[in-house]
C-alpha positions in Angstrom: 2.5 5.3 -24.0 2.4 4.1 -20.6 -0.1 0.7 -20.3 -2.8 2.5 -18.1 -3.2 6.0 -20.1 -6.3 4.8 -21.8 -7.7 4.7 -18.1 -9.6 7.2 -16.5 -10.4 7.0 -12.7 -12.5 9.2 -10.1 -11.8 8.7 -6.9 -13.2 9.4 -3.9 -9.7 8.9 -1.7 -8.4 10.3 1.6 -5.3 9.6 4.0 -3.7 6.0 3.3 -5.1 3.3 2.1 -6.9 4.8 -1.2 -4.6 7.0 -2.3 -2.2 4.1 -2.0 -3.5 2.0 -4.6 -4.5 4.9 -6.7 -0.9 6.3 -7.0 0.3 3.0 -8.8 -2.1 2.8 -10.9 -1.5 6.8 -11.9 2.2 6.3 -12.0 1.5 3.3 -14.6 -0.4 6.0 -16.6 -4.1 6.3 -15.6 -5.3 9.4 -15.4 -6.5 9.7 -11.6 -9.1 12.6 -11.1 -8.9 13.1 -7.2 -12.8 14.7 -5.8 -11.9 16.9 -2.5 -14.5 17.8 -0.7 -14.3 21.5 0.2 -16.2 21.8 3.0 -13.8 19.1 4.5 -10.2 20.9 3.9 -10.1 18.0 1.4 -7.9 14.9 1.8 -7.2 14.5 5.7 -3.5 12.9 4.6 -2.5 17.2 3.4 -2.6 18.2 7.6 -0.7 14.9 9.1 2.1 16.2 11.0 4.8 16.8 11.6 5.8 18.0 8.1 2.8 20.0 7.3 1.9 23.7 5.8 -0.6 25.2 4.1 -3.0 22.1 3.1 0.1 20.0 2.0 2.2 17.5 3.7 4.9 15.4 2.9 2.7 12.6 4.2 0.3 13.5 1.5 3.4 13.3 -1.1 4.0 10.3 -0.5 0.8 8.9 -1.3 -0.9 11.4 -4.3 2.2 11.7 -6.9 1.2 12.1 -10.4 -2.6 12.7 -9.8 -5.1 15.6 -10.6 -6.5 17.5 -7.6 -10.4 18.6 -8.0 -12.6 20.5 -5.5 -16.4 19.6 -5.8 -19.0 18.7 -3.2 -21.3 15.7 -4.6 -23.7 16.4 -2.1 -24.7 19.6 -3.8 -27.3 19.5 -6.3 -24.9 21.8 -8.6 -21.8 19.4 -7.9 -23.5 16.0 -7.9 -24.4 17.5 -11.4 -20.6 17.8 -12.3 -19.8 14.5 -10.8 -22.3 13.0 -13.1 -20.3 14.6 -15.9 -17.2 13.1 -14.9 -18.4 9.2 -14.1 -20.1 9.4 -17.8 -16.1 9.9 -19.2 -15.0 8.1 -16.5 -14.1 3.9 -16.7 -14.2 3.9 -12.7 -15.6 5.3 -9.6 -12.7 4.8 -6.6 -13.6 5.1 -3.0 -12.0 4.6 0.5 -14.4 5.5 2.8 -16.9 3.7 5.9 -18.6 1.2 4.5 -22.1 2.6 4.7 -21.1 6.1 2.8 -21.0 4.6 -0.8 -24.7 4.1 -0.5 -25.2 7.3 1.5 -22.8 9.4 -1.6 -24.7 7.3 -4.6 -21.6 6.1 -5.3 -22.3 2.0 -6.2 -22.9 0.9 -9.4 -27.0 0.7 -9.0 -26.5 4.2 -7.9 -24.2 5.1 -11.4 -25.5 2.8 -14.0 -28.0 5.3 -15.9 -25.0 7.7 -15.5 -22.9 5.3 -17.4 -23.4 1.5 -17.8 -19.7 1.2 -18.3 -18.7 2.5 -14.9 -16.7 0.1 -12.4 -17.3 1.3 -8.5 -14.4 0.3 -6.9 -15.0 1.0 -3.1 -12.1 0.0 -0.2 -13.5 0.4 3.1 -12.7 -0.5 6.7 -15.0 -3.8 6.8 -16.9 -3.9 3.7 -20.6 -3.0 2.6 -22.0 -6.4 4.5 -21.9 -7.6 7.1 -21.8 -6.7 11.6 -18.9 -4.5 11.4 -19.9 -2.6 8.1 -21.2 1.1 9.5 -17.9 0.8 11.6 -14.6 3.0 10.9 -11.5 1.1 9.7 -8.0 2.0 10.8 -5.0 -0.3 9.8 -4.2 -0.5 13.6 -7.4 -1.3 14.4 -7.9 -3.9 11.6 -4.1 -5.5 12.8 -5.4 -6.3 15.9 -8.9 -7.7 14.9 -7.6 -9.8 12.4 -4.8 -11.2 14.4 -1.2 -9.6 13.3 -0.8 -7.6 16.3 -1.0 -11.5 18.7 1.7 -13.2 16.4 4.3 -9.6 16.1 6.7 -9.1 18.9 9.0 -11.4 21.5 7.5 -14.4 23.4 6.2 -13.3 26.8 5.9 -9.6 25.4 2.7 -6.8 24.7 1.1 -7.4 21.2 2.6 -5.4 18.7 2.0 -4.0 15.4 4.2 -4.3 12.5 6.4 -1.3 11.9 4.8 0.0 8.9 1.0 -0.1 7.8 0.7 -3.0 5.8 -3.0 -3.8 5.9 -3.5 -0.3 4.6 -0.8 -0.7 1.6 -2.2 -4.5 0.9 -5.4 -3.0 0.8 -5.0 -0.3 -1.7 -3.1 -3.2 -4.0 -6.0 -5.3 -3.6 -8.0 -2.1 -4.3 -6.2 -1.7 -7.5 -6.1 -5.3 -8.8 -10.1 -5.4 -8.4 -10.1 -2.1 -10.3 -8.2 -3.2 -13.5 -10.0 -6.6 -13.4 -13.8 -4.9 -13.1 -12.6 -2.5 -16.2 -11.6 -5.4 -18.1 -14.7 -6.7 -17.7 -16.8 -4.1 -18.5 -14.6 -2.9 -21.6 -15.5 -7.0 -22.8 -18.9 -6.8 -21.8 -20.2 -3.5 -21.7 -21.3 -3.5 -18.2 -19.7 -2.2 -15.0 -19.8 -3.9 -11.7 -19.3 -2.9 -8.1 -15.7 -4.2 -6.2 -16.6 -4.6 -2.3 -13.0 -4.5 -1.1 -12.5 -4.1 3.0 -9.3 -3.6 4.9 -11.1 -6.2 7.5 -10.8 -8.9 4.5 -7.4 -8.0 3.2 -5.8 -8.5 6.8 -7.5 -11.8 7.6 -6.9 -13.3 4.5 -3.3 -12.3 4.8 -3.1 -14.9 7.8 -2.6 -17.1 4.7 -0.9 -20.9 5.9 -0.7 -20.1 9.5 -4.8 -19.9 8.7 -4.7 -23.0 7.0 -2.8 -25.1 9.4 -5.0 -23.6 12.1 -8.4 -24.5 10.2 -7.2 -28.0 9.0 -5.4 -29.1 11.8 -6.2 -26.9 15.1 -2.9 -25.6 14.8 -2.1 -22.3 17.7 0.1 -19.6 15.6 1.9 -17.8 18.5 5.1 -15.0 18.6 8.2 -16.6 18.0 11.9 -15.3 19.3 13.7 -13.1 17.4 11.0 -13.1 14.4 11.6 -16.6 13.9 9.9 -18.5 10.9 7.1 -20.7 12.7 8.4 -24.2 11.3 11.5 -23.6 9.5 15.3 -23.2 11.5 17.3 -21.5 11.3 15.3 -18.8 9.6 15.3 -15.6 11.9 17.6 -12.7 13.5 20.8 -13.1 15.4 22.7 -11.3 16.7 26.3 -11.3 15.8 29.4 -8.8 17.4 28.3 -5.6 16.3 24.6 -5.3 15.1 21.7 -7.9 13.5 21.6 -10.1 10.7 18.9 -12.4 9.3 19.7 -15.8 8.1 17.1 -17.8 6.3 17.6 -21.6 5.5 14.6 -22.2 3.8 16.0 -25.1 1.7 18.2 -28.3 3.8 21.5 -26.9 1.1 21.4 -23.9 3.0 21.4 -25.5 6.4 24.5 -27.4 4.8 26.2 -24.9 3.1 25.9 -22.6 7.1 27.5 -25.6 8.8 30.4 -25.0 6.8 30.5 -21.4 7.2 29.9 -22.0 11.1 33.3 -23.9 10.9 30.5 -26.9 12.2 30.0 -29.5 10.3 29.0 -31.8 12.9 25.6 -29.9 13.0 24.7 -31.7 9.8 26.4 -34.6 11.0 23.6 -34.4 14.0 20.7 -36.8 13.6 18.8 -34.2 15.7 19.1 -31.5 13.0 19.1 -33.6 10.2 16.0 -32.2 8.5 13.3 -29.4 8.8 11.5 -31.5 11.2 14.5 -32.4 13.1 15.6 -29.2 13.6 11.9 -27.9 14.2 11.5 -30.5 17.2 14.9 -29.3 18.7 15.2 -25.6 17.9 15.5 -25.1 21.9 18.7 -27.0 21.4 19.9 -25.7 18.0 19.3 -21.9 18.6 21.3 -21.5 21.4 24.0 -22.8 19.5 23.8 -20.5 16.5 23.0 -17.4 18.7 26.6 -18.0 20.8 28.1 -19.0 17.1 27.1 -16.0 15.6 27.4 -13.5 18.5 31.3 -14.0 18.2 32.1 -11.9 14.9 30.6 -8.8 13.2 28.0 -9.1 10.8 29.9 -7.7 8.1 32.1 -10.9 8.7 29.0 -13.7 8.1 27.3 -11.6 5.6 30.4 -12.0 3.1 31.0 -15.8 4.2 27.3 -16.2 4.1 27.3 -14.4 0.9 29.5 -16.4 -1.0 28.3 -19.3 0.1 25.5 -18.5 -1.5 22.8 -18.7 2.1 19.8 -16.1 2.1 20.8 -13.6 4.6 21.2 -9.5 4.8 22.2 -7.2 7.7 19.0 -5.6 9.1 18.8 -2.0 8.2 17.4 1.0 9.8 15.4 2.9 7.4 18.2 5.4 6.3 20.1 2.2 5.4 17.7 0.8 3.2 17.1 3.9 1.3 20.7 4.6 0.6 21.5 0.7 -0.2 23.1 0.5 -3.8 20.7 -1.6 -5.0 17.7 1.0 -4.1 19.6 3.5 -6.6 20.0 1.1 -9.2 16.6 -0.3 -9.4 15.4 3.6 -9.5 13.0 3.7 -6.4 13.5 7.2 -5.7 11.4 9.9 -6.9 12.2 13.6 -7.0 9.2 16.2 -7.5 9.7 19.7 -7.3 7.3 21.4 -4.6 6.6 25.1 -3.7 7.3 24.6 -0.1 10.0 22.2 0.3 12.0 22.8 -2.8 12.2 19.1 -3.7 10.5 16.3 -2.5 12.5 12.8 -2.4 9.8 10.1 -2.1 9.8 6.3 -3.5 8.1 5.2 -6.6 5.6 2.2 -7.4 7.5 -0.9 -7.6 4.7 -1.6 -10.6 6.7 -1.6 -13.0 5.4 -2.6 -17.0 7.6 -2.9 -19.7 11.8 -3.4 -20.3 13.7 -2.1 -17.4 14.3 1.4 -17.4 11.9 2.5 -20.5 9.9 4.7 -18.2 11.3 8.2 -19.1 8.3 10.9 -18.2 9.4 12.4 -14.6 7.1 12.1 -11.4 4.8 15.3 -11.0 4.4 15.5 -7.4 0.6 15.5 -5.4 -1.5 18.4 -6.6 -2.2 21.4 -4.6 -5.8 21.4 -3.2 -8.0 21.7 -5.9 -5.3 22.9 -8.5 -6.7 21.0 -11.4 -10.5 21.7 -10.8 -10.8 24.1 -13.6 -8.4 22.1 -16.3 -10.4 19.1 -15.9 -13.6 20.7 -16.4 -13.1 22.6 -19.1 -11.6 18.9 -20.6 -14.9 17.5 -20.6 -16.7 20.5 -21.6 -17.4 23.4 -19.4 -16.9 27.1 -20.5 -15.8 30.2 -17.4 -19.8 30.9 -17.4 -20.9 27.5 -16.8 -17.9 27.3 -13.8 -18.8 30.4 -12.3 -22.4 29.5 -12.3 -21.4 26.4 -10.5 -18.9 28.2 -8.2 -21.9 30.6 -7.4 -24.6 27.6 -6.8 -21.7 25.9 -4.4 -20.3 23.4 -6.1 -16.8 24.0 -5.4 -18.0 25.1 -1.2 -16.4 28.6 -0.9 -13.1 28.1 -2.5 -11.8 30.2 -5.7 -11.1 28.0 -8.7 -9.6 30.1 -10.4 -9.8 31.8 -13.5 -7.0 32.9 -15.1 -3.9 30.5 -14.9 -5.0 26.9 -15.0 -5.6 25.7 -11.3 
């Protein structure tokens, strides 16, 4: 058994950030129910271009693999009913939405408890359930430049920028997902269930981590820095050698000895000016200029081997493709292939959760769910009968979508 498969979570998820943390917690076994709401289309994430058709998109593939899809609107009296149903068998309640819709869906644990005492409400939202900014929507663009990323990403001199890839949304949904398994623990110990106010808002300033700290304590001014450079440790950035980029971090003094060898310039350490971190910190203006015309005169294939076996932190810098196809990306088993009814198969990454000795997890990736495809499977798993779904169908709960009854959908 997987570590998670006692679990079972309903979640209220959509585009990113949700679905995000969900989908490690599904692909360490927990059975993840995901509500759509039909009158919606369901998840936003299944019409993101530009790979999209027919309510699925890769987007959403990459986000929703090895969950159950189920169509239900909980603001109908017949599907708040089923909802019900499902928390009572449920260990927790998932959302990402605004942060006043928990209270406005009767989705926090004052709004659950006579449903089931047990029940964890887990709820990610842009900026929380307190506070100025909480009826406000939450994008990770938006939440990089409030909580200062976007000021300290980029060159010296040029526009703010944000990082390349949506980080506060993916810390988020960890952070989502550690809160989860902590308020289950809890309540499986105690026999009571708990809310988890998680924001985006809090997971990106609190990210700022020592930067924070050395601005709070000692009025420090955290600012871009050339080439991505560490704020206080050099050399620890890119360069730019012959034929492409390379990063070269000498976070400990051996490795600023151990360059100066492979530099073929040993009177670098021999300079009291770059003696130590501080040294070198104080003079980087001087030092950098140095190592950018040291390194600029072979290819990076050339330092990364002399680097290499010298034993100094350093990799090329990869475009995407690169990184996917690197050896080590095969070997540590990061790709995931689903079949899909559109595409053939889908190539996507797995978690890197991993539980257990290396290479023990043997059941295959199913990919993200059609729209609703597990609506009737799941109902009939906690009890309903074809009669009692078509009554519900009929009094809305599923909007005006077929569920299906024949072949399990």
């Amino acid at each position: 058994m997987k570590p998670l498969e006692d679990i079972r979570i309903v979640s209220l998820e959509q585009y990113g950030a949700g679905p995000f943390g969900s989908m490690h917690l599904a692909e360490l076994g927990a059975e993840v129910i995901k509500i759509e709401d039909p009158s919606s289309g369901g998840d936003v994430g299944r019409y993101v271009p530009p790979y999209a058709q027919d309510g699925d998109s890769l987007f959403f593939e990459s986000f929703n693999k090895n969950k159950s899809s189920v169509l239900l609107d909980i603001r109908a009296d017949a599907g708040r009913e089923v909802f019900h149903d499902l928390v009572r068998s449920a260990d927790a309640v998932y959302s990402n939405l605004r942060g006043d819709v928990p209270a406005k869906l009767g989705i926090r644990y004052a709004d659950l408890a006579d449903v089931n005492p047990r029940i964890v409400c887990c709820s990610l939202t842009g900026f929380g359930m307190t506070g100025p900014r909480s009826g406000e929507p939450g994008y990770d663009y938006v939440l990089q430049a409030l909580g200062g990323w976007m000021s300290l990403t980029g060159e010296p001199g040029g526009a703010p920028q944000k990082a390349g890839l949506s980080l506060v949304d993916y810390s988020g949904g960890f952070v989502a997902a550690i809160a989860l398994l902590a308020g289950i623990h809890a309540a499986r110990r105690d026999g009571v269930g708990t809310d988890c106010d998680l924001s985006l808002y809090d997971t990106a300033v609190s990210l700022l981590t020592y930067p924070a700290t050395w601005h709070l304590t000692e009025g420090y001014t955290p600012a871009r820095t050339h080439h991505s450079a560490h704020p206080s440790l050099v050399p620890f950035q890119a360069f730019e050698a012959a034929d492409g980029w390379l990063v070269v971090g000498c976070a400990k003094e051996k490795f600023w000895q151990r360059l100066t060898v492979v530099l073929e310039r040993p009177d670098l350490a021999e300079d009291p000016r770059f003696a130590t971190f501080r040294d070198r910190d104080v003079h980087r203006d001087v030092l950098v200029p140095v190592l950018e015309e040291l390194f600029a005169a072979r290819d990076v294939g050339v330092w990364i081997a002399a680097m290499g076996a010298a034993g100094i932190p350093c990799a090329p810098i990869h475009d995407v493709g690169e990184a996917l196809t690197d050896p080590h990306t095969a070997a540590r088993g990061l790709v995931a292939e689903t079949g899909h009814a559109h595409w053939g198969t889908v190539r996507s990454l797995r978690s890197p959760v991993r539980v257990g000795p290396p290479g023990d997890d043997t059941r295959p990736a199913r990919g993200g769910p059609a729209m609703g495809e597990h609506t009737r499977s799941v109902l009939r798993g906690i009890g309903y009968d074809d009669e009692q779904l078509a009554a519900l169908r009929d009094a809305g709960a599923f909007g005006t979508h077929d569920i299906g009854f024949g072949e399990d959908r």
